[in-house]
C-alpha positions in Angstrom: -2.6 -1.7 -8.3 -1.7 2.0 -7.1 -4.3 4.1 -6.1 -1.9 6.8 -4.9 -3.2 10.1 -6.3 -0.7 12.0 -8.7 -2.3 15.6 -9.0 -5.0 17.1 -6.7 -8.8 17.0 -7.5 -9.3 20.5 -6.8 -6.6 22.3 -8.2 -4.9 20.3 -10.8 -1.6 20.9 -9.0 1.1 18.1 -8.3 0.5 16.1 -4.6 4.2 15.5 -2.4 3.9 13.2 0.0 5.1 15.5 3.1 4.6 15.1 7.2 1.2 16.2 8.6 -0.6 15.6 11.7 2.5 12.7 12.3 1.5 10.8 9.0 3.3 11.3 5.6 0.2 12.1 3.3 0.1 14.1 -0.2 -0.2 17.8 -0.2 -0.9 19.8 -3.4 2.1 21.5 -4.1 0.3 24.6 -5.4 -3.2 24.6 -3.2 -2.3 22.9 -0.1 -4.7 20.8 0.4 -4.4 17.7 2.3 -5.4 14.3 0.7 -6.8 11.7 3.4 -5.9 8.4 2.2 -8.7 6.2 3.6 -9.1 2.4 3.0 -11.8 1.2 1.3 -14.9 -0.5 2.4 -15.9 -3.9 1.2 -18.5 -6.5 2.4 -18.0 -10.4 2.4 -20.8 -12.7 3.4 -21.3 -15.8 4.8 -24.5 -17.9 3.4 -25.1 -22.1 4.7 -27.5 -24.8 3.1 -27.3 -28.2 5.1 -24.2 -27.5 7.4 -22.3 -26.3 4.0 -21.0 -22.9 2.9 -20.8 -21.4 0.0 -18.0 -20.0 -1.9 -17.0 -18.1 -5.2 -14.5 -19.2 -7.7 -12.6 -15.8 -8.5 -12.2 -15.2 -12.4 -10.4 -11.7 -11.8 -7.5 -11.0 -9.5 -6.6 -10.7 -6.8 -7.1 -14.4 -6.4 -8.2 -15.5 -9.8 -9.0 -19.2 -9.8 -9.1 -19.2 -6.0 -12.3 -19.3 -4.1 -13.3 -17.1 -2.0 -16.9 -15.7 0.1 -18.8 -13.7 -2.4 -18.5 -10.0 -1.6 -16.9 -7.0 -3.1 -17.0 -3.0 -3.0 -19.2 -1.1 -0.6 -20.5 1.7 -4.0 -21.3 5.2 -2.9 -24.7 5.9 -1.2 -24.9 1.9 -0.3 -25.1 0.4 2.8 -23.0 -1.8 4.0 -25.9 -4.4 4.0 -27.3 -3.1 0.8 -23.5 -3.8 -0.6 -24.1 -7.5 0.8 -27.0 -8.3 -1.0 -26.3 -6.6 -4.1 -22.8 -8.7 -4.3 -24.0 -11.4 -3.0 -26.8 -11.1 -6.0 -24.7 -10.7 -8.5 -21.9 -12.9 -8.0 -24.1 -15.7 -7.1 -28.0 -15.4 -8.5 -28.8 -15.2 -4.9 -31.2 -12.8 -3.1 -30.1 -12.8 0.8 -31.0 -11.0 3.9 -28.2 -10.2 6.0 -28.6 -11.2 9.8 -25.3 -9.4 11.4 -21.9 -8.2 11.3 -20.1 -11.5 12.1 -16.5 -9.8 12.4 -14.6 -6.9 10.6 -10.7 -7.1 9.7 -8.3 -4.6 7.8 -6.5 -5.3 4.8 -3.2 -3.2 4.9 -1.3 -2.7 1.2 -3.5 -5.3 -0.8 -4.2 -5.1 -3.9 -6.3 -2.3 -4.1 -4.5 -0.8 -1.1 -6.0 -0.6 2.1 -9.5 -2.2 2.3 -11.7 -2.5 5.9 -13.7 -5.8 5.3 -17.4 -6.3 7.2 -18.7 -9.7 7.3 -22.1 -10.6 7.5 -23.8 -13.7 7.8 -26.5 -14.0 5.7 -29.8 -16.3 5.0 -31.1 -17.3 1.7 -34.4 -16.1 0.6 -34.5 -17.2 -2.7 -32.8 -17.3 -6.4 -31.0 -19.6 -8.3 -27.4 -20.2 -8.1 -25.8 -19.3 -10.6 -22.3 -17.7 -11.4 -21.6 -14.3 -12.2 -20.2 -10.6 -12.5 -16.2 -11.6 -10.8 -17.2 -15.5 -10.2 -16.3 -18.0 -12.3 -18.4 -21.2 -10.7 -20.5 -20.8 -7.2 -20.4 -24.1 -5.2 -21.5 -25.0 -1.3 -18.9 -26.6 0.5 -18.6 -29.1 3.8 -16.2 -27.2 6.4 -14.2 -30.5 6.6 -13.4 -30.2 2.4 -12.7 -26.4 1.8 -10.6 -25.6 -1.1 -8.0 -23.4 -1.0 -9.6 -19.9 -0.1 -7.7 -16.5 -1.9 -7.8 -14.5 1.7 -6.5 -15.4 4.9 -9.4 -12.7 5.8 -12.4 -15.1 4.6 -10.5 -18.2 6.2 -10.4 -16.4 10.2 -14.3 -15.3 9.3 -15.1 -18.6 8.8 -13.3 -19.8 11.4 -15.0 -17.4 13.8 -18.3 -18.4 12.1 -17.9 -22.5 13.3 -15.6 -21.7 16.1 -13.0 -23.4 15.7 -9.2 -23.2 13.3 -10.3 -24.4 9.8 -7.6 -26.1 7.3 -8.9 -26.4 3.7 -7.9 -29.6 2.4 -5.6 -28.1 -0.4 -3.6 -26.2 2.3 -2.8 -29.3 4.1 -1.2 -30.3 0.6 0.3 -27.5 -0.6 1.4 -25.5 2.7 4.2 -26.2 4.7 3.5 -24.1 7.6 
């Protein structure tokens, strides 16, 4: 997916990628204004229930039929713990409160280009599980049987979470590294 803008928003004119301040970045040809390409911010979350953890099944890409930690897109006057709970809501049918920023990583040239990712953990308060918005199924799962996760991003949170280098089952299968 390209979110490299064509024209500029305030002008209409055509954007060329030129050097500024030591960065290539898109200047409007006709206005001259400089376009800031900054990544976006996301959320991920980490919720347990008797020493398990528990993931979504992606039915969208990136990722699709991989699992992953619910989370998504922090939306325009949102916090970045109001993004937590809401994703967390509607991927999963359950309300959370988040406790603290676990870790934060960048994502450099993914799919929606580049994304800065702040994990929480999380504690239940109450709900039902039940799948939704991007998630196909929502499962707990032991540390020990992981299946395969979509992001390396979700596997070194999690890793940080437990302390210590996780290897989901199917990896061990699949993986030859």
């Amino acid at each position: 997916m390209n979110r490299l803008p064509k024209y500029c928003s305030q002008c209409r004119g055509v954007l060329l990628f030129q050097n500024y301040e030591g960065r290539q970045r898109p200047i409007c040809s006709e206005c001259g204004r400089v376009v800031y390409l900054n990544p976006v911010p996301s959320v991920a979350a980490i919720l347990t229930k008797d020493g398990s953890v528990l993931l979504v099944k992606r039915n969208i890409e990136p990722g699709l039929g991989r699992w992953g930690l619910p989370g998504g897109f922090i939306e325009a006057g949102e916090s970045p713990k109001d993004a937590a709970i809401r994703e967390v809501f509607e991927e999963t049918g359950l309300h959370c409160q988040p406790l603290e920023v676990l870790d934060a990583c960048s994502v450099l040239k993914g799919y929606y280009g580049d994304l800065i990712v702040l994990c929480y953990t999380a504690e239940i308060i109450d709900g039902t599980l039940s799948a939704g918005d991007d998630a196909d199924t929502v499962e707990f799962f032991e540390f020990e049987n992981l299946p395969r996760l979509a992001f390396r991003n979700h596997v070194q949170f999690l890793e940080k979470f437990i302390g210590r280098k996780i290897i989901p089952a199917s990896y061990a299968k699949t993986d030859s590294k």
